[in-house]
C-alpha positions as CSV (number, residue, x, y, z in Angstrom):
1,X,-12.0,-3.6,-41.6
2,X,-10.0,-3.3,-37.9
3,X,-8.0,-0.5,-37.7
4,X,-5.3,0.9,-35.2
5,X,-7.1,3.9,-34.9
6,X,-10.2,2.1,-33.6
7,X,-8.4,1.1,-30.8
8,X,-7.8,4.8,-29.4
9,X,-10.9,5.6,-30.4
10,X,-12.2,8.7,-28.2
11,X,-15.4,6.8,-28.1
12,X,-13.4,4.1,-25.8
13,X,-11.2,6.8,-24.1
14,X,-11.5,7.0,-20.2
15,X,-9.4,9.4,-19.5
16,X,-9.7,12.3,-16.8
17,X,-10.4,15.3,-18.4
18,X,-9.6,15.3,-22.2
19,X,-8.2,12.7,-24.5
20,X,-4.8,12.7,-23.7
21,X,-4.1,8.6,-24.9
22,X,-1.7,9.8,-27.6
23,X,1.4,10.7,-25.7
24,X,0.3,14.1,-23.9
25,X,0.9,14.0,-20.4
26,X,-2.2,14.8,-18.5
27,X,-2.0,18.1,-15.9
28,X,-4.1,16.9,-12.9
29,X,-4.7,17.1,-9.3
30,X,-3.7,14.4,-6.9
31,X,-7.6,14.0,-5.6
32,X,-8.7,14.1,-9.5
33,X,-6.3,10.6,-9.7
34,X,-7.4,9.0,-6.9
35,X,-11.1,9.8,-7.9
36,X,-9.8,8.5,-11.7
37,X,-8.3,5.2,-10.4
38,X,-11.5,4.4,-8.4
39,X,-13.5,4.4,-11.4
40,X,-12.2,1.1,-12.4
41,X,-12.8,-0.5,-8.8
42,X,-15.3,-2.3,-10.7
43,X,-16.5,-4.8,-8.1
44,X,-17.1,-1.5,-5.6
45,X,-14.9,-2.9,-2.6
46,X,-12.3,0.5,-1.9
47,X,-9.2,-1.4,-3.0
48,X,-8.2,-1.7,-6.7
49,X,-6.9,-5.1,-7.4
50,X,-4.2,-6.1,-10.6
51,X,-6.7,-6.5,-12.6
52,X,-8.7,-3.4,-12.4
53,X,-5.4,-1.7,-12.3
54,X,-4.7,-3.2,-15.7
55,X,-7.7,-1.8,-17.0
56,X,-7.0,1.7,-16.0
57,X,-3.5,1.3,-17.7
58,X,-5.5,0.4,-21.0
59,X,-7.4,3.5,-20.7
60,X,-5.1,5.1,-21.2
61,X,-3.8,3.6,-24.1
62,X,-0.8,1.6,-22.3
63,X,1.4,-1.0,-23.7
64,X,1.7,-4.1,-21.7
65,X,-0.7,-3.4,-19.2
66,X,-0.4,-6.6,-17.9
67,X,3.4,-6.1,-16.7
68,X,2.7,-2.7,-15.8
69,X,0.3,-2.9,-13.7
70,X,2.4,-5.8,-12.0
71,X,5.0,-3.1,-11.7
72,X,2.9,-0.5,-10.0
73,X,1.3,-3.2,-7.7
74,X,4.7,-4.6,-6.7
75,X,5.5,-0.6,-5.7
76,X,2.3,0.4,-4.5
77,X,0.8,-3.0,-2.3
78,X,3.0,-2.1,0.7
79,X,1.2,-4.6,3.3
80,X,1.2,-7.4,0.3
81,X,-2.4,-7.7,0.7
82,X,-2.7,-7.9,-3.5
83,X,-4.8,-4.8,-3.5
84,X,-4.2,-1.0,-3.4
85,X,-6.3,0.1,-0.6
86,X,-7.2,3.7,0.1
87,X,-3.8,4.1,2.4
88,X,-1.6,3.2,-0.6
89,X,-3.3,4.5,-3.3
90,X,-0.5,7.5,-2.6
91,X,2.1,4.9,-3.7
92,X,0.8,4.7,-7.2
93,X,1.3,8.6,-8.0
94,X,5.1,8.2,-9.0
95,X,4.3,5.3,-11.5
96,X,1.4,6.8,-12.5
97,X,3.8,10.1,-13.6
98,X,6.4,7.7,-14.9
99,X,4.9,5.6,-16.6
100,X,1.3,6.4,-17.3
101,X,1.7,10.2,-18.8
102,X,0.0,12.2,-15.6
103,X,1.2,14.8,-14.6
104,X,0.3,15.4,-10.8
105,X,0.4,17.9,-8.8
């Protein structure tokens, strides 16, 4: 039987640190989200693309990761290049505390 629950599942959790997909914002270091976000550069290239940003916003147990992570690539690509390269990466830490529960610093 599918449950909600499965879908949070720790088991399924990526998160830095602990579990923190149930509305905790999560105390971290601005290197320890940069090193985070890079995880999901799943084709290994330096620059996270829409999609692998979606995928980190799902990790953490976002809603409509598709529009955010439109949202945060529409703040964060400053040369329009459609990827978040190491020089922007920066850009994505106010999103990332506004609307992805990290708390960096």
């Amino acid at each position: 039987m599918f449950s909600l629950m499965s879908i949070f599942s720790h088991d399924r959790c990526r998160c830095p640190n602990q579990c923190h997909c149930h509305g905790e914002k999560v105390q971290i270091s601005e290197d320890e989200f940069k090193k985070w976000v890079m995880k999901f550069d799943h084709n290994k290239d330096g620059r996270i693309s829409r999609t692998e940003l979606r995928d980190a916003i799902k990790s953490r147990g976002g809603w409509f990761c598709w529009l955010k992570s439109g949202r945060a690539m529409g703040e964060a690509d400053v040369d329009g290049s459609v990827f978040i390269d190491e020089h922007e990466i920066n850009c994505l830490v106010n999103f990332a505390e506004e609307k992805l529960r990290f708390k960096i610093g």
